[in-house]
C-alpha positions in Angstrom: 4.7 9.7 -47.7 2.4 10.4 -50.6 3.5 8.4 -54.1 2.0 9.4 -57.7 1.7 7.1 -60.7 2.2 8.8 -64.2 0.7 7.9 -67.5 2.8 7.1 -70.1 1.6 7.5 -74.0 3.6 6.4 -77.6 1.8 6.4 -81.1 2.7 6.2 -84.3 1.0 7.0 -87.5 2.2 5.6 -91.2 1.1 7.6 -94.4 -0.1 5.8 -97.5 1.7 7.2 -100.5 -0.1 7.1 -104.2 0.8 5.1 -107.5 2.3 6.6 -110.5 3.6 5.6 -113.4 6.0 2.2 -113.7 9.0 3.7 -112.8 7.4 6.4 -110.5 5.2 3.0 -109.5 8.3 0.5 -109.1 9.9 3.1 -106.9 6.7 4.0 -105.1 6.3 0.4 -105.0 10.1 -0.1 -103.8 9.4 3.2 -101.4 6.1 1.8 -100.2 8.1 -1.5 -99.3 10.9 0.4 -97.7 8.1 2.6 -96.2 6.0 -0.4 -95.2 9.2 -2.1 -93.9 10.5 1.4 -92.1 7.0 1.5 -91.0 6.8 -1.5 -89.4 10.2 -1.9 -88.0 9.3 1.4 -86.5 5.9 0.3 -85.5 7.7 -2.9 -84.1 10.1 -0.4 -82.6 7.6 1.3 -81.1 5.7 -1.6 -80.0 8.9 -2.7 -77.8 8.6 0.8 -76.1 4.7 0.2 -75.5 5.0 -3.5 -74.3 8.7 -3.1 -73.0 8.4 0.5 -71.1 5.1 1.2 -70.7 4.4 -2.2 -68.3 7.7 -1.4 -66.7 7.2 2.1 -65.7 3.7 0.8 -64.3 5.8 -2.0 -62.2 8.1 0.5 -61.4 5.8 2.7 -59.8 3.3 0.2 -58.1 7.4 -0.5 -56.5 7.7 2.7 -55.4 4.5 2.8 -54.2 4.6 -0.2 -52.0 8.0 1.1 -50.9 6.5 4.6 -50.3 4.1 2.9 -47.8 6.1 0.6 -46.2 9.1 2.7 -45.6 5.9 5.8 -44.4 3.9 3.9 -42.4 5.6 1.1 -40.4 8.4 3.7 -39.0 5.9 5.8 -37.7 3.8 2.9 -35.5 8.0 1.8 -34.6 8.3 5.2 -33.5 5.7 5.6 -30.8 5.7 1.8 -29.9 9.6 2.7 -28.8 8.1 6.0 -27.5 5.7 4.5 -25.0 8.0 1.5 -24.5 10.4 4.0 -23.5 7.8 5.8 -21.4 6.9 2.9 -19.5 9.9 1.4 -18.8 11.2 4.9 -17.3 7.6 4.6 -15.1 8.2 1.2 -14.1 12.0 1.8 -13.1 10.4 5.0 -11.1 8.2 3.5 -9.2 10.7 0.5 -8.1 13.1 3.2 -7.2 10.3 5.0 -4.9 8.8 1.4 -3.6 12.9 1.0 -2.7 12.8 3.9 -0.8 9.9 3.7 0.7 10.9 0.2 1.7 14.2 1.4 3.1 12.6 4.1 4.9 10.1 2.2 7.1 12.8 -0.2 8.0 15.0 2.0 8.9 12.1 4.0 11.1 10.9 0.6 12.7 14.8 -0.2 14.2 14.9 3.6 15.5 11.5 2.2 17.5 12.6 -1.1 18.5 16.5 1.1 19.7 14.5 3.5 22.1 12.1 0.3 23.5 15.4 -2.0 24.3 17.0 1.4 25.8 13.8 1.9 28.2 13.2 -2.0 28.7 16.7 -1.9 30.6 14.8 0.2 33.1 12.9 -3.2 34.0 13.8 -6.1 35.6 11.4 -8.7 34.5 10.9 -12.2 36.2 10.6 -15.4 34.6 8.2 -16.0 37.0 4.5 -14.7 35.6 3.2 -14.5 38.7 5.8 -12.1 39.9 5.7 -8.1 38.9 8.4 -5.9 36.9 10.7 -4.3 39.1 11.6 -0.4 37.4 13.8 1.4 38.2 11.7 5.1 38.4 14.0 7.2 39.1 16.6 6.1 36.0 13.1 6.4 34.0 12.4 9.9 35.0 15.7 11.1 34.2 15.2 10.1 31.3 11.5 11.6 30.7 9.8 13.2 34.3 6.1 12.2 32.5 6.2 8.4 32.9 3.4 7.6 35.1 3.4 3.4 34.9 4.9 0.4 33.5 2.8 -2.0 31.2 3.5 -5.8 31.1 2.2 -9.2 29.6 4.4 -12.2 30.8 5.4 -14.4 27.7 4.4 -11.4 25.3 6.6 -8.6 24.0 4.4 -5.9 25.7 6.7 -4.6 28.2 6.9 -0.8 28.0 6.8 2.3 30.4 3.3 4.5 30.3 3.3 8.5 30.0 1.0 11.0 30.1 1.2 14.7 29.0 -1.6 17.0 28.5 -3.1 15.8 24.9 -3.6 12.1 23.0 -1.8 13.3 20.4 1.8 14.2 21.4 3.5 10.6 22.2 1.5 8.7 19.1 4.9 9.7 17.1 7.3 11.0 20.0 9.1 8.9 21.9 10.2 9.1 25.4 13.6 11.6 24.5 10.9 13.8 22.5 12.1 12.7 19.1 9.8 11.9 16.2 9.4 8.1 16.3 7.1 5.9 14.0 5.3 4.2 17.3 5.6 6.9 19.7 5.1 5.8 23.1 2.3 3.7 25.1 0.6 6.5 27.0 -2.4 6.9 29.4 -5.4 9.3 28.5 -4.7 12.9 29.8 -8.4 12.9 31.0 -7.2 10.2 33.4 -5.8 10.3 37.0 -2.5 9.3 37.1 -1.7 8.2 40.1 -2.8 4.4 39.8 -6.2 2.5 38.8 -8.4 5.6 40.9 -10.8 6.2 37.7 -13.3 4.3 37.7 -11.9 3.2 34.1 -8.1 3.8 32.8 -7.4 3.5 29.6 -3.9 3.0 27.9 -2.9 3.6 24.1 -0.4 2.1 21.8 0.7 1.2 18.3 -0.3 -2.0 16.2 3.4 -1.9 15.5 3.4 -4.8 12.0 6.6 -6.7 13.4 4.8 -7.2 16.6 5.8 -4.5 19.2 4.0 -1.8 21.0 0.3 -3.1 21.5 0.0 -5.2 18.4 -0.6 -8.5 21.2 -3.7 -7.0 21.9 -4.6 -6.9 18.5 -3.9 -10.6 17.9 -6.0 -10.8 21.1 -9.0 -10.5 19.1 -8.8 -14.8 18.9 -9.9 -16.2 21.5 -7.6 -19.2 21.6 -5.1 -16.1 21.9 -7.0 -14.7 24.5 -7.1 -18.0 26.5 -3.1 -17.8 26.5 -2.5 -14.4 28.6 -3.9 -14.8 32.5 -2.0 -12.5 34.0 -1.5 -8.4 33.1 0.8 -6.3 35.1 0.4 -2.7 35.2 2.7 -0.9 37.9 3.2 2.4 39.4 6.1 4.4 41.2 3.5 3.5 44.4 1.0 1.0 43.0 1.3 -2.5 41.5 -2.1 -3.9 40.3 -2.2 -7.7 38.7 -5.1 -8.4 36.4 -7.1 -10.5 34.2 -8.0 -10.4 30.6 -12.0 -10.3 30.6 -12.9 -9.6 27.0 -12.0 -7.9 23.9 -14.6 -5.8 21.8 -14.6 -4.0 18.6 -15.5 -0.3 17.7 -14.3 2.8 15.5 -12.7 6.5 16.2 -16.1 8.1 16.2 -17.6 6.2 19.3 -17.7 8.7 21.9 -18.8 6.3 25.0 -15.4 4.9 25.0 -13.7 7.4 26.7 -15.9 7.5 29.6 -13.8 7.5 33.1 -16.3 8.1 36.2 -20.1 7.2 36.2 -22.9 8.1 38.9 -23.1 4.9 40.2 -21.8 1.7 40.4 -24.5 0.4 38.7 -24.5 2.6 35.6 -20.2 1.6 35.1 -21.4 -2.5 35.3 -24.2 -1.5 33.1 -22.0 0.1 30.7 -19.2 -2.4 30.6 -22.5 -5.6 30.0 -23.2 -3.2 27.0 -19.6 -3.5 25.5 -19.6 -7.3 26.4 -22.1 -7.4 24.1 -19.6 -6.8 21.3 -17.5 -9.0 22.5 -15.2 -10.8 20.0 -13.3 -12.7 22.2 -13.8 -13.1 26.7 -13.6 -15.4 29.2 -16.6 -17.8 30.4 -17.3 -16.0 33.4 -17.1 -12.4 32.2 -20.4 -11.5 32.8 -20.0 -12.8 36.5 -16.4 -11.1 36.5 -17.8 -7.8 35.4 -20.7 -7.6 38.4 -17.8 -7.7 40.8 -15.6 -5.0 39.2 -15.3 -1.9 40.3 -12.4 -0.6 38.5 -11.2 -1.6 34.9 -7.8 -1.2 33.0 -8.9 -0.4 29.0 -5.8 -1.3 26.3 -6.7 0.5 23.2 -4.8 0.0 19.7 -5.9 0.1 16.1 -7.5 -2.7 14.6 -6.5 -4.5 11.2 -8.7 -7.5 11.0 -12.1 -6.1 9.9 -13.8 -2.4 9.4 -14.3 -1.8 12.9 -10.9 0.1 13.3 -10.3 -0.1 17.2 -9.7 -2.9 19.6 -10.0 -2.9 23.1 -9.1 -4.9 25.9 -11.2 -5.2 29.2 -8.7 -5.9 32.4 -10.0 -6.2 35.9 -8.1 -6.2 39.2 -7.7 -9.7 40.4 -8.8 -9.0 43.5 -11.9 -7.4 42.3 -12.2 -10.2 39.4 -12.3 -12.9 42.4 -15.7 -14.3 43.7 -15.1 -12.2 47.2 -14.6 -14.8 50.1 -18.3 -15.5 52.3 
Protein backbone atom coordinates (compact mmCIF):
# COMPACT_ATOMS: atom_id res chain seq x y z
CA UNK A 1 0.00 0.00 0.00
CA UNK A 2 1.29 3.43 -1.01
CA UNK A 3 0.36 6.41 1.67
CA UNK A 4 0.66 10.27 0.80
CA UNK A 5 1.21 13.11 3.24
CA UNK A 6 -0.52 16.52 2.28
CA UNK A 7 0.56 20.02 3.17
CA UNK A 8 -1.64 22.06 4.99
CA UNK A 9 -1.38 26.07 4.77
CA UNK A 10 -3.51 29.11 6.94
CA UNK A 11 -2.49 32.91 6.84
CA UNK A 12 -3.84 35.76 7.75
CA UNK A 13 -3.21 39.37 6.86
CA UNK A 14 -4.50 42.59 9.08
CA UNK A 15 -4.86 46.06 7.38
CA UNK A 16 -3.67 49.29 9.04
CA UNK A 17 -6.40 51.83 8.76
CA UNK A 18 -5.39 55.86 8.77
CA UNK A 19 -6.12 58.68 11.43
CA UNK A 20 -8.63 61.39 10.90
CA UNK A 21 -10.00 63.81 12.69
CA UNK A 22 -11.11 63.37 16.68
CA UNK A 23 -14.17 61.90 16.16
CA UNK A 24 -13.26 60.20 12.73
CA UNK A 25 -9.83 59.51 15.11
CA UNK A 26 -11.81 58.23 18.36
CA UNK A 27 -13.70 55.89 16.22
CA UNK A 28 -10.73 54.99 13.99
CA UNK A 29 -9.11 54.75 17.23
CA UNK A 30 -12.21 52.64 18.86
CA UNK A 31 -12.23 50.73 15.14
CA UNK A 32 -8.54 50.14 15.19
CA UNK A 33 -9.02 48.59 18.77
CA UNK A 34 -11.99 46.58 17.75
CA UNK A 35 -9.81 45.92 14.59
CA UNK A 36 -6.68 45.23 16.58
CA UNK A 37 -8.82 43.13 19.01
CA UNK A 38 -10.84 41.27 15.87
CA UNK A 39 -7.50 40.98 14.49
CA UNK A 40 -5.96 39.34 17.06
CA UNK A 41 -8.65 37.10 18.32
CA UNK A 42 -8.72 36.10 14.66
CA UNK A 43 -4.94 35.83 14.51
CA UNK A 44 -5.25 33.86 17.87
CA UNK A 45 -8.09 31.98 16.07
CA UNK A 46 -6.04 31.30 13.49
CA UNK A 47 -3.10 30.43 15.47
CA UNK A 48 -5.21 27.54 17.19
CA UNK A 49 -5.88 26.18 13.59
CA UNK A 50 -1.94 26.38 12.72
CA UNK A 51 -0.73 24.93 16.14
CA UNK A 52 -4.01 22.83 16.77
CA UNK A 53 -4.63 21.30 13.07
CA UNK A 54 -1.76 21.75 11.25
CA UNK A 55 0.48 19.33 13.93
CA UNK A 56 -2.55 17.08 14.00
CA UNK A 57 -3.05 16.41 10.48
CA UNK A 58 0.87 15.74 10.37
CA UNK A 59 0.30 13.02 13.31
CA UNK A 60 -2.55 11.95 11.59
CA UNK A 61 -0.92 11.04 8.59
CA UNK A 62 2.59 9.79 9.84
CA UNK A 63 -0.58 7.30 11.59
CA UNK A 64 -1.77 6.35 8.58
CA UNK A 65 1.31 5.90 7.26
CA UNK A 66 2.66 3.59 9.80
CA UNK A 67 -0.66 1.76 9.58
CA UNK A 68 -0.36 1.83 5.67
CA UNK A 69 2.93 -0.24 6.13
CA UNK A 70 2.18 -2.37 8.79
CA UNK A 71 -1.23 -3.49 7.67
CA UNK A 72 0.85 -3.69 3.59
CA UNK A 73 3.76 -5.31 4.43
CA UNK A 74 3.58 -7.90 7.28
CA UNK A 75 0.36 -9.64 5.58
CA UNK A 76 2.16 -10.21 2.62
CA UNK A 77 5.53 -12.07 4.39
CA UNK A 78 2.21 -13.98 6.65
CA UNK A 79 0.94 -14.87 3.40
CA UNK A 80 3.75 -16.85 1.77
CA UNK A 81 5.21 -17.99 5.20
CA UNK A 82 1.54 -19.88 5.44
CA UNK A 83 1.98 -20.66 1.70
CA UNK A 84 5.23 -22.63 1.96
CA UNK A 85 4.28 -23.81 5.46
CA UNK A 86 1.31 -25.15 3.79
CA UNK A 87 3.50 -26.53 0.95
CA UNK A 88 5.65 -28.31 3.11
CA UNK A 89 3.60 -29.83 5.35
CA UNK A 90 1.51 -31.30 2.36
CA UNK A 91 5.28 -32.69 1.13
CA UNK A 92 6.13 -33.97 4.32
CA UNK A 93 2.65 -35.81 4.85
CA UNK A 94 3.32 -37.15 1.10
CA UNK A 95 6.25 -38.61 1.53
CA UNK A 96 5.18 -40.42 4.99
CA UNK A 97 2.26 -41.72 3.12
CA UNK A 98 4.63 -43.15 0.23
CA UNK A 99 7.45 -44.33 2.89
CA UNK A 100 4.07 -46.12 4.50
CA UNK A 101 3.47 -47.76 1.44
CA UNK A 102 6.51 -48.58 0.46
CA UNK A 103 7.02 -50.00 3.98
CA UNK A 104 3.83 -52.09 3.69
CA UNK A 105 4.71 -53.25 0.41
CA UNK A 106 8.13 -55.00 1.09
CA UNK A 107 6.55 -56.59 4.09
CA UNK A 108 3.95 -57.86 2.57
CA UNK A 109 6.36 -59.20 -0.48
CA UNK A 110 8.91 -60.74 2.04
CA UNK A 111 5.90 -63.09 3.89
CA UNK A 112 4.79 -64.14 0.14
CA UNK A 113 8.78 -65.42 0.06
CA UNK A 114 9.11 -66.87 3.39
CA UNK A 115 4.97 -68.75 2.46
CA UNK A 116 6.47 -70.41 -0.80
CA UNK A 117 10.02 -71.52 1.19
CA UNK A 118 7.96 -73.14 4.29
CA UNK A 119 5.57 -74.75 1.48
CA UNK A 120 8.83 -76.33 -0.38
CA UNK A 121 10.78 -76.93 2.94
CA UNK A 122 7.92 -79.54 3.76
CA UNK A 123 9.42 -81.43 0.85
CA UNK A 124 12.47 -82.13 3.24
CA UNK A 125 12.98 -84.07 6.02
CA UNK A 126 15.90 -82.56 7.83
CA UNK A 127 17.91 -84.35 10.72
CA UNK A 128 18.98 -82.92 13.78
CA UNK A 129 21.83 -84.75 13.22
CA UNK A 130 24.51 -82.56 11.01
CA UNK A 131 26.22 -85.22 9.95
CA UNK A 132 23.18 -86.79 8.45
CA UNK A 133 21.75 -85.54 4.73
CA UNK A 134 18.07 -84.11 3.87
CA UNK A 135 15.91 -86.63 2.86
CA UNK A 136 13.33 -84.90 -0.22
CA UNK A 137 10.91 -86.08 -1.34
CA UNK A 138 11.50 -85.59 -5.48
CA UNK A 139 8.77 -86.60 -6.80
CA UNK A 140 6.17 -84.25 -4.53
CA UNK A 141 8.93 -81.46 -5.64
CA UNK A 142 8.56 -82.11 -9.33
CA UNK A 143 4.95 -81.99 -9.21
CA UNK A 144 5.25 -79.08 -8.04
CA UNK A 145 8.03 -77.59 -10.56
CA UNK A 146 9.69 -80.62 -13.16
CA UNK A 147 13.09 -78.02 -13.14
CA UNK A 148 14.35 -78.75 -9.59
CA UNK A 149 17.64 -80.30 -10.08
CA UNK A 150 19.02 -80.39 -6.14
CA UNK A 151 18.44 -79.57 -2.62
CA UNK A 152 20.80 -76.97 -0.78
CA UNK A 153 21.53 -77.34 3.03
CA UNK A 154 23.61 -75.79 5.98
CA UNK A 155 22.84 -77.67 9.31
CA UNK A 156 22.04 -75.07 12.14
CA UNK A 157 21.51 -72.26 9.38
CA UNK A 158 18.22 -71.35 7.64
CA UNK A 159 19.69 -72.31 4.18
CA UNK A 160 17.56 -75.14 3.36
CA UNK A 161 15.99 -74.77 -0.15
CA UNK A 162 15.48 -76.88 -3.42
CA UNK A 163 17.92 -75.83 -6.53
CA UNK A 164 16.42 -75.31 -10.24
CA UNK A 165 17.68 -74.64 -13.35
CA UNK A 166 16.03 -73.39 -16.63
CA UNK A 167 17.67 -72.11 -19.54
CA UNK A 168 18.82 -68.38 -18.41
CA UNK A 169 20.21 -66.65 -14.93
CA UNK A 170 17.59 -64.50 -15.06
CA UNK A 171 14.18 -66.17 -14.83
CA UNK A 172 14.09 -67.53 -11.06
CA UNK A 173 15.99 -64.19 -9.54
CA UNK A 174 12.07 -62.99 -9.08
CA UNK A 175 10.02 -66.26 -9.87
CA UNK A 176 9.49 -68.70 -7.65
CA UNK A 177 9.05 -72.27 -7.90
CA UNK A 178 4.85 -72.02 -9.06
CA UNK A 179 6.16 -69.37 -11.67
CA UNK A 180 4.79 -66.37 -9.77
CA UNK A 181 6.63 -63.09 -9.40
CA UNK A 182 8.35 -63.34 -6.00
CA UNK A 183 10.83 -60.73 -4.35
CA UNK A 184 13.66 -63.65 -3.79
CA UNK A 185 12.94 -65.83 -6.54
CA UNK A 186 14.38 -69.13 -6.20
CA UNK A 187 18.11 -70.61 -5.36
CA UNK A 188 19.03 -71.85 -8.88
CA UNK A 189 22.10 -73.53 -10.59
CA UNK A 190 23.83 -71.78 -13.63
CA UNK A 191 22.15 -72.92 -16.96
CA UNK A 192 25.88 -73.28 -18.31
CA UNK A 193 26.11 -76.09 -15.76
CA UNK A 194 25.52 -79.90 -15.85
CA UNK A 195 22.85 -80.78 -13.95
CA UNK A 196 23.05 -83.96 -13.03
CA UNK A 197 25.37 -83.65 -9.84
CA UNK A 198 28.96 -82.03 -9.05
CA UNK A 199 30.25 -83.36 -12.88
CA UNK A 200 31.67 -79.73 -13.82
CA UNK A 201 34.56 -79.25 -12.87
CA UNK A 202 32.98 -76.19 -10.86
CA UNK A 203 29.12 -75.65 -9.97
CA UNK A 204 27.90 -72.76 -8.98
CA UNK A 205 24.62 -71.97 -7.15
CA UNK A 206 22.77 -68.45 -6.86
CA UNK A 207 20.51 -66.91 -4.33
CA UNK A 208 19.17 -63.84 -2.60
CA UNK A 209 20.80 -61.77 0.28
CA UNK A 210 17.24 -61.84 1.52
CA UNK A 211 17.64 -58.70 4.74
CA UNK A 212 15.61 -60.90 7.39
CA UNK A 213 18.05 -63.63 6.76
CA UNK A 214 16.68 -66.17 4.23
CA UNK A 215 17.70 -67.36 0.84
CA UNK A 216 21.65 -67.05 0.76
CA UNK A 217 22.06 -64.10 3.07
CA UNK A 218 24.33 -66.91 5.62
CA UNK A 219 26.74 -66.88 3.06
CA UNK A 220 26.94 -63.31 3.20
CA UNK A 221 27.41 -63.11 6.96
CA UNK A 222 30.01 -65.79 6.05
CA UNK A 223 32.34 -63.12 5.05
CA UNK A 224 33.59 -63.26 9.15
CA UNK A 225 35.60 -65.64 9.72
CA UNK A 226 34.51 -66.46 13.30
CA UNK A 227 31.19 -67.13 11.10
CA UNK A 228 32.94 -69.10 8.85
CA UNK A 229 34.55 -71.31 11.57
CA UNK A 230 30.81 -72.14 12.69
CA UNK A 231 29.54 -74.10 9.46
CA UNK A 232 31.65 -77.58 8.81
CA UNK A 233 29.44 -79.31 7.09
CA UNK A 234 27.36 -78.34 3.55
CA UNK A 235 24.85 -80.60 2.10
CA UNK A 236 24.01 -80.42 -1.47
CA UNK A 237 21.81 -83.39 -2.83
CA UNK A 238 20.43 -84.74 -5.87
CA UNK A 239 17.40 -87.08 -7.12
CA UNK A 240 20.72 -89.66 -7.49
CA UNK A 241 23.63 -87.91 -5.79
CA UNK A 242 24.28 -86.72 -2.25
CA UNK A 243 27.69 -84.84 -1.84
CA UNK A 244 28.79 -83.60 1.88
CA UNK A 245 31.24 -80.66 1.94
CA UNK A 246 33.38 -78.30 3.48
CA UNK A 247 33.54 -74.53 3.67
CA UNK A 248 37.20 -73.59 2.22
CA UNK A 249 37.06 -69.90 1.78
CA UNK A 250 35.09 -66.99 0.97
CA UNK A 251 36.29 -64.17 -1.55
CA UNK A 252 35.08 -60.94 -2.79
CA UNK A 253 34.48 -59.67 -6.42
CA UNK A 254 31.83 -57.59 -8.69
CA UNK A 255 29.16 -58.34 -11.70
CA UNK A 256 31.81 -57.50 -14.28
CA UNK A 257 34.38 -60.28 -13.40
CA UNK A 258 34.16 -62.64 -16.17
CA UNK A 259 36.50 -65.58 -14.75
CA UNK A 260 33.95 -66.43 -12.36
CA UNK A 261 31.78 -68.29 -14.32
CA UNK A 262 34.30 -70.54 -15.54
CA UNK A 263 33.09 -74.42 -15.37
CA UNK A 264 35.75 -76.87 -17.15
CA UNK A 265 39.56 -76.05 -17.54
CA UNK A 266 42.31 -77.95 -19.70
CA UNK A 267 43.88 -79.45 -16.98
CA UNK A 268 43.78 -80.10 -13.59
CA UNK A 269 46.41 -77.99 -12.97
CA UNK A 270 45.10 -74.74 -14.65
CA UNK A 271 41.41 -75.30 -12.19
CA UNK A 272 43.95 -75.53 -8.81
CA UNK A 273 45.74 -72.69 -10.32
CA UNK A 274 42.69 -70.73 -10.76
CA UNK A 275 41.03 -71.42 -7.53
CA UNK A 276 45.06 -70.32 -5.50
CA UNK A 277 44.24 -67.14 -7.56
CA UNK A 278 40.79 -66.46 -5.91
CA UNK A 279 42.32 -67.62 -2.45
CA UNK A 280 44.15 -64.84 -2.88
CA UNK A 281 41.13 -62.59 -2.25
CA UNK A 282 40.19 -64.42 0.34
CA UNK A 283 38.23 -62.61 3.15
CA UNK A 284 37.63 -65.33 5.27
CA UNK A 285 39.05 -69.64 4.77
CA UNK A 286 40.17 -72.25 6.71
CA UNK A 287 43.94 -72.88 7.77
CA UNK A 288 44.57 -75.48 5.40
CA UNK A 289 42.83 -74.13 2.33
CA UNK A 290 45.68 -73.94 0.30
CA UNK A 291 46.53 -77.71 1.10
CA UNK A 292 42.62 -78.46 0.73
CA UNK A 293 42.55 -76.84 -2.64
CA UNK A 294 45.65 -79.04 -4.18
CA UNK A 295 43.54 -82.09 -3.54
CA UNK A 296 40.26 -80.80 -5.10
CA UNK A 297 39.09 -81.79 -8.11
CA UNK A 298 35.64 -80.62 -8.04
CA UNK A 299 34.25 -77.36 -6.22
CA UNK A 300 30.55 -76.30 -5.21
CA UNK A 301 30.60 -72.08 -5.81
CA UNK A 302 27.54 -70.20 -3.53
CA UNK A 303 27.10 -66.95 -5.06
CA UNK A 304 24.92 -63.92 -3.54
CA UNK A 305 25.22 -60.26 -3.44
CA UNK A 306 27.39 -58.55 -1.15
CA UNK A 307 26.40 -55.62 1.30
CA UNK A 308 29.46 -55.08 3.40
CA UNK A 309 31.84 -53.21 1.17
CA UNK A 310 32.01 -52.10 -2.75
CA UNK A 311 32.95 -55.37 -3.94
CA UNK A 312 29.28 -56.40 -4.73
CA UNK A 313 29.46 -60.36 -4.88
CA UNK A 314 30.41 -62.98 -2.45
CA UNK A 315 31.30 -66.25 -2.99
CA UNK A 316 31.74 -69.37 -1.21
CA UNK A 317 34.33 -72.13 -2.10
CA UNK A 318 32.97 -75.81 -1.10
CA UNK A 319 34.92 -78.91 -1.74
CA UNK A 320 33.76 -82.61 -1.49
CA UNK A 321 34.84 -84.10 1.66
CA UNK A 322 36.26 -86.82 0.22
CA UNK A 323 38.32 -84.79 -2.12
CA UNK A 324 39.03 -82.08 0.83
CA UNK A 325 40.61 -85.15 2.91
CA UNK A 326 44.39 -85.74 2.89
CA UNK A 327 43.83 -89.18 0.67
CA UNK A 328 44.83 -92.34 2.87
CA UNK A 329 48.87 -93.62 2.02
Amino acid sequence: MESRNGKHFASFAAADQPAGNNEVSKTSVEMASMKSVGSSKKENDVSDTKIGTKPGKKAGNKSDATSGKKSGKKPAKKGVSNVLSTILLIVGIGLLIVSAIMFGKTQVEYHAQDVINEELAAYATVSEKKDEAPVVDWAGLKAVNSQVVGWIQIPGTQVNYPVYQTTDNEYYLHTNAKGEWSIGGQIFMDYQNNPNGLTDQQTILYGHHMRNGSMFQYIGAMNDQSTFDKVGTIWYVTPTQTYELEPVFTYHTDEDDEEVRQFNFNSVDEFRSYLKDRLSRAVSSRSDAADVISRADHVLTLFTCNYTDQYGRTMLICVPKTEAQPKAQ
